[in-house]
C-alpha positions in Angstrom: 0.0 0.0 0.0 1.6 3.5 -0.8 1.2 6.5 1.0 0.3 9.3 -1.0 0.2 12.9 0.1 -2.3 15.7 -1.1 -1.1 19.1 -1.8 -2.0 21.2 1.2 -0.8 18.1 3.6 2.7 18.8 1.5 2.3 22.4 2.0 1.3 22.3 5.9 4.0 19.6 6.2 6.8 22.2 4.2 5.5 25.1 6.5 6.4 23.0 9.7 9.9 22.5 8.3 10.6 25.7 8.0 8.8 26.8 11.0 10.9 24.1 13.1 14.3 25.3 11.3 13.5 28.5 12.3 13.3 27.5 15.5 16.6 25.7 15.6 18.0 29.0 13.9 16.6 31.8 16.9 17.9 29.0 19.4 21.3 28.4 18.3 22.0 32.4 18.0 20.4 33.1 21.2 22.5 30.3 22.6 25.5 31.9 20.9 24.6 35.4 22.6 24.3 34.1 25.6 27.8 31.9 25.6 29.8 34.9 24.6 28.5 36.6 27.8 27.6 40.5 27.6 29.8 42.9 25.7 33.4 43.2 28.1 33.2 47.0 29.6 35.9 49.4 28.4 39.0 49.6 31.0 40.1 52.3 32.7 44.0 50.8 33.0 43.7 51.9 36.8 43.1 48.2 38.4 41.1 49.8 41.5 38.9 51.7 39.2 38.5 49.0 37.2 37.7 47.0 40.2 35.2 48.9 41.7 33.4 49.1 38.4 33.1 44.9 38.0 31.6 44.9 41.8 28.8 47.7 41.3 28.3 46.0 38.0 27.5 42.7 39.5 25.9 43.9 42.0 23.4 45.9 40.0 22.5 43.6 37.8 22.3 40.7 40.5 20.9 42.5 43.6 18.9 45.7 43.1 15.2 45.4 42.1 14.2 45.5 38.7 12.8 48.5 38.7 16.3 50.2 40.1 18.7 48.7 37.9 18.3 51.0 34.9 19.2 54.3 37.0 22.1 52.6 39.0 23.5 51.2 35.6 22.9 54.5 33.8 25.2 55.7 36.6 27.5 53.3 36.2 27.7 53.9 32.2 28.6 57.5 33.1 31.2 56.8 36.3 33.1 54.4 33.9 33.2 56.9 30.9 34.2 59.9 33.1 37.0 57.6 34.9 37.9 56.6 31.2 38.3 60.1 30.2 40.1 61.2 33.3 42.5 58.0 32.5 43.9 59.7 29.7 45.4 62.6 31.2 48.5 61.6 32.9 47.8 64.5 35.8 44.7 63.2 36.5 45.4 59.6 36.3 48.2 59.8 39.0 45.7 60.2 41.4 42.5 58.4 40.2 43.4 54.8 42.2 42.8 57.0 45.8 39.6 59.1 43.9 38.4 55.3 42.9 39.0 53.9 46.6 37.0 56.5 48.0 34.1 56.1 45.7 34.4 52.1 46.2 34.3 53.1 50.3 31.0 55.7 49.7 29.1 53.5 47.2 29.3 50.4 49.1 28.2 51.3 52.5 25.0 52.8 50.2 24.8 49.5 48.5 24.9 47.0 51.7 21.1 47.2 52.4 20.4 45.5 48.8 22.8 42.4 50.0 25.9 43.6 48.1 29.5 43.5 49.4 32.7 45.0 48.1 
């Protein structure tokens, strides 16, 4: 006995093909985002600096609420491109590890009530 096919069952049955490659396709690039990890943040070259900025980062995006995270990270976005800035002129930079230890010391006493720790 042979099986013969009609034409819409060949049509619905080429529609799920494609629908189920396509599939595969938005799964193995999400799976590729998500294995390179988010985009690394621009260094300052001062390692305290740089330091402080990884902590408040994790701790942003792992501790504060939701609805907080998009001001804290805007502030973050701006801390990192001043301190970049500042990095480039050797006067400043001289004394940017003590500016960063201080900011580390104010911002994580401010942070402590959301469970993060420097």
């Amino acid at each position: 006995m042979r099986y013969t096919m009609t034409k819409a069952a060949i049509e619905s049955h080429s529609s799920m093909r494609r629908a189920l490659l396509l599939v595969h396709l938005t799964a193995a690039a999400l799976f590729a985002i998500a294995a390179t990890g988010p985009a690394r943040a621009q260094s300052t070259g001062i390692a305290a600096c740089d330091e402080f900025l990884q902590k408040y980062d994790t701790c942003v995006t792992s501790k504060l609420p939701e609805a907080q995270r998009a001001t804290y990270k805007a502030q973050l976005d701006q801390t990192r491109k001043m301190w970049v800035d500042m990095a480039k002129n050797p006067s400043a930079k001289s004394t940017m590890e003590g500016t960063c230890k201080q900011t580390m010391d104010a911002i994580k006493t401010s942070l402590q009530s959301f469970g993060c720790s420097f």
